[in-house]
Structures are given as C-alpha cells and as structure tokens.
N, C-alpha and C positions, 0 to 999 in steps of 0.2 A: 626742669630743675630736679638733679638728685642731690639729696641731703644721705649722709654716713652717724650713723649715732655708736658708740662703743659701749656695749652691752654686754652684760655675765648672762643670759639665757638667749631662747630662739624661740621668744614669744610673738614675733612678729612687730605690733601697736601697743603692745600690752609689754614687752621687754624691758625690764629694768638696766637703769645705766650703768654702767662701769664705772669708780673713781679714776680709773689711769688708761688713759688711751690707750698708749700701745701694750697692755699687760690683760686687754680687753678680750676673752674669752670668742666673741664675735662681734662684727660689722652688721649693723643692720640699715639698711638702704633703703632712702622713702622715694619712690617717683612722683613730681605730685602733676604730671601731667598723665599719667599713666594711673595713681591713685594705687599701686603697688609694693608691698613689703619684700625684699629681698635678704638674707641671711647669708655672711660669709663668716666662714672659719676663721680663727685668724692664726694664722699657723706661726705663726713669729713672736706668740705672745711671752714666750718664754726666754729674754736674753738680758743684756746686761745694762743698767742703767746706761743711758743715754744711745745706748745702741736700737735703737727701734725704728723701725725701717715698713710703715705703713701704709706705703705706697706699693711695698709686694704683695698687699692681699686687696687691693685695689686696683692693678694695673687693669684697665677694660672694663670699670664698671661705668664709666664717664661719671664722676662725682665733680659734682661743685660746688658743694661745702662740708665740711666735719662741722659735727655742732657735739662739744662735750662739757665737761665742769671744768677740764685746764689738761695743760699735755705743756713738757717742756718747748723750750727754744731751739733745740735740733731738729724733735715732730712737726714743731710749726714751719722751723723755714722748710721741711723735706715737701711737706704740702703745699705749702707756698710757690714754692717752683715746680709744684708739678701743676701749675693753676687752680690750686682750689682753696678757699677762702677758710676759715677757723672762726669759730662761735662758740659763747660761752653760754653754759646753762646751770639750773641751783634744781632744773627738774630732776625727778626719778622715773618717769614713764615715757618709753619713747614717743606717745599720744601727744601726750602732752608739749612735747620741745614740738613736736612737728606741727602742731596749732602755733608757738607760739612763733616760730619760724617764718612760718604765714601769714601772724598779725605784724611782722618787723618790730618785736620785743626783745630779740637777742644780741649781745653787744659783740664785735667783732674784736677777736681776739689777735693782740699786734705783741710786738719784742718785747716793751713796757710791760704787760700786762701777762705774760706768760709764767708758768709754772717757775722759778728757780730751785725747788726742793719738793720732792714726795710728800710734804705736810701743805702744800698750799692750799687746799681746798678738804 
C-alpha cells in the first residue's frame, strides 16, 4: 500500500501538510510495505482554480490513496478514476496521518463530503 500526503516541505515523516492539495508544494509518498518516504515536486502547483491535474505528478508512483484535510470535486473524481481512493485528515505531521491510516481512523473522502470552496477546512 502507497499512501500520497500534500505537503509545503521535504521533511520526509516529519513534513507538514498542505491545506490545498493541488496547490501542494510536494507529494510525499509512504510505502508501508516497503517502510519508505518518497518526495515528489509538484510541478502543476501553480494554476487556476479547479484546474488541477494531480495525477501528472503521480503517473508511475502506483498510489492507492491521497490522504489530505479536503481537495475539491474535480481533484477527487480525477483520482477516483485513476483508482486511487481520498482520505481526510485534521493532522499536521505526515507521522502522524500515516499511524492513523494504519490504525483505520481516516474517513473516506466521497462527492458529499468534498471541498465546494477554498474556505472549507
């Protein structure tokens, strides 16, 4: 299982989250059979509301889930059909989501429940 967390630094376990997924500075990627931190750019952080396209700095990492604080309804369905599942978090430490990921404490983020506005979380 690889988990994607959107993060403003490249602290690896220690990386603080990003509020907005695709405006997320880097991707960081937990293997947890592998027990390894990965760091990706995100080079598309910069565009225009609702255009966010986060599956071009993911294509070839095999992710199967995003776990964030909220991302709208275009991010979610663009990862949704690319097979990979969305999770919400209230953490700041990417440690921390990645425990709670492993204890099945994060609620699965669906159409209902997704961002409508830049102020939702």
């Amino acid at each position: 299982m690889r988990i994607c967390i959107p993060t403003t630094d490249n602290e690896k376990q220690l990386s603080h989250v990003c509020d907005h997924f695709g405006s997320a500075p880097y991707f960081t990627i937990y293997d947890f059979e592998a027990d390894v931190y990965e760091t990706v750019n995100n080079t598309g952080r910069d565009h225009e509301h609702g255009m966010c396209n986060p599956m071009n700095n993911l294509v070839g990492k095999n992710i199967d889930a995003v776990i964030c604080r909220g991302l709208g309804q275009g991010a979610l369905q663009k990862l949704n059909a690319g097979g990979i599942k969305v999770f919400g978090t209230d953490q700041s430490i990417v440690k921390d989501i990645v425990d709670g990921f492993a204890e099945n404490k994060l609620e699965e983020i669906d159409p209902e429940n997704a961002c409508q506005n830049h102020n939702c979380h």
